[in-house]
C-alpha positions as CSV (number, residue, x, y, z in Angstrom):
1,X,0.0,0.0,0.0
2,X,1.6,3.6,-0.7
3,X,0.4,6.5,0.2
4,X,-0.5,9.2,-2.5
5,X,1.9,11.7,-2.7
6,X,-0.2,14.4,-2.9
7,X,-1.1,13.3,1.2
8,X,2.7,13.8,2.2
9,X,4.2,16.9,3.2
10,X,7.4,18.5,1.4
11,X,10.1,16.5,0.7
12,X,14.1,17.4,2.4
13,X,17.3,15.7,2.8
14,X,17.7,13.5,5.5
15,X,14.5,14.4,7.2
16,X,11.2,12.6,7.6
17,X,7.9,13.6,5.7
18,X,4.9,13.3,7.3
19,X,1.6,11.7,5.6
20,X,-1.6,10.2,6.0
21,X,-3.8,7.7,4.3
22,X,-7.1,6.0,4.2
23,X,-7.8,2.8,4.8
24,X,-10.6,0.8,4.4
25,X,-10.8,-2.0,6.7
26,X,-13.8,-4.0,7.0
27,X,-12.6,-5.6,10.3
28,X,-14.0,-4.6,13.5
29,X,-11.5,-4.3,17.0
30,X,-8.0,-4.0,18.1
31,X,-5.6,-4.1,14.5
32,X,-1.9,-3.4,14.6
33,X,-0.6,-1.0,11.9
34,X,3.2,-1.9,10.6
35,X,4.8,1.1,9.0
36,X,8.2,0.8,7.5
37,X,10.3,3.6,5.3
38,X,12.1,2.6,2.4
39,X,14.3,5.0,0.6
40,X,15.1,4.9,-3.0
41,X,17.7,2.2,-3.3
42,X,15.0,0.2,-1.9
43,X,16.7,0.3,1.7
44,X,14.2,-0.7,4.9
45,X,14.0,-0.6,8.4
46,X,14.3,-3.6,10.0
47,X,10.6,-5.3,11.3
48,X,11.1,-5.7,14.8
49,X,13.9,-3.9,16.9
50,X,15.2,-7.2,18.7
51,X,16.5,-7.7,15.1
52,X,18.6,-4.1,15.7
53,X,19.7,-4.4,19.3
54,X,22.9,-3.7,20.0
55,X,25.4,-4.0,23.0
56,X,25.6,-0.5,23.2
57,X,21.9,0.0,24.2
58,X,20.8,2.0,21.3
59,X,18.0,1.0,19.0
60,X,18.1,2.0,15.7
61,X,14.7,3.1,13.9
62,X,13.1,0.1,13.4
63,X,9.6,-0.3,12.4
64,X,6.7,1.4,14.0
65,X,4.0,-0.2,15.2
66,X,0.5,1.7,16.1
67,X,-2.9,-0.2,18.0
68,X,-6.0,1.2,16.6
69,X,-9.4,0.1,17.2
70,X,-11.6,-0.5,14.0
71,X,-15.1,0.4,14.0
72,X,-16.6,-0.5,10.6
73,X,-19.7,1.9,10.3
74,X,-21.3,0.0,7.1
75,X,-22.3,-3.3,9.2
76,X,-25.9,-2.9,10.2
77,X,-25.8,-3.6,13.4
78,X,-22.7,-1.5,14.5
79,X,-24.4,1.2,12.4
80,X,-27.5,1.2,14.9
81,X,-25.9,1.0,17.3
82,X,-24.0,4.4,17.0
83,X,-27.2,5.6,16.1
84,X,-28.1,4.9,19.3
85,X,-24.9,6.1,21.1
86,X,-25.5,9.4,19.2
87,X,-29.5,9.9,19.7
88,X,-28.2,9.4,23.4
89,X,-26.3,11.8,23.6
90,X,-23.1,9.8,24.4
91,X,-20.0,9.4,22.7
92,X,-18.1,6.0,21.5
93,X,-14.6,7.7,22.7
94,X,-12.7,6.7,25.0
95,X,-13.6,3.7,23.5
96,X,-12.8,1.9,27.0
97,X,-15.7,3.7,29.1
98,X,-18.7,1.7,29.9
99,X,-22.1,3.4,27.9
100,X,-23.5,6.4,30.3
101,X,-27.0,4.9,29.2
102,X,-28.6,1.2,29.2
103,X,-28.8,-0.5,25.6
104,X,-31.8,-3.3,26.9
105,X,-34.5,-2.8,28.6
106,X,-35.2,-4.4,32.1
107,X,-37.8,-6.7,31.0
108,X,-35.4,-7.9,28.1
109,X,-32.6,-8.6,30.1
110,X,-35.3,-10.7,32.7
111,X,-36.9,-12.9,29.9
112,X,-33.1,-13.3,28.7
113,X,-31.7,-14.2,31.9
114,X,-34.7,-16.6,32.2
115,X,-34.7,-18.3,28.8
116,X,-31.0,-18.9,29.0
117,X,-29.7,-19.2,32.7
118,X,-26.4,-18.0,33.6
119,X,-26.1,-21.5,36.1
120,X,-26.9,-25.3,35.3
121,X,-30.2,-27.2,36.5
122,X,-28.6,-29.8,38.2
């Protein structure tokens, strides 16, 4: 994947351009973006930095590695739901706090705790 070049800032001597890019990803979750440089005699940084280490302590630029978290907006049923998030009032970031409103009624979650029980009969 390569980023269009009309999305990356000016370019310098030895100095780094910044850019950004789109990307469609139909997954949903926690993903793990790998970016690596390459210069024009095709030269890359290594993958991992264990692969760099060196006695002296100093890690050379190795890959970077950046978590996001997916949210594809097209599935139906994640599409209602930020519908519902949003005629809330609430937001979906920080993605790690718990909904400030309930998403079931009381009387669904009772005939769902009845039809399927959380413990066994016997």
């Amino acid at each position: 994947l390569q980023c269009d070049p009309d999305d990356m800032t000016e370019k310098h001597y030895h100095a780094w351009r910044l850019w950004k890019i789109t990307l469609p990803v139909l997954a949903e979750g926690w993903l793990e973006l790998v970016v690596r440089a390459f210069d024009n005699a095709c030269n890359t940084q290594p993958t991992y930095v264990r692969s760099v280490w060196n006695w002296d302590l100093h890690v050379t630029s190795s890959a970077h590695r950046i978590k996001i978290y997916s949210v594809n907006a097209s599935n139906p049923a994640t599409a209602k739901r930020l519908r519902q998030i949003e005629e809330n009032g609430d937001s979906l970031e920080p993605i790690t706090r718990p909904l400030m409103f309930r998403i079931e009624s009381e009387e669904h979650y009772e005939k769902n705790v009845k039809k399927h029980k959380r413990e066994p009969e016997d």
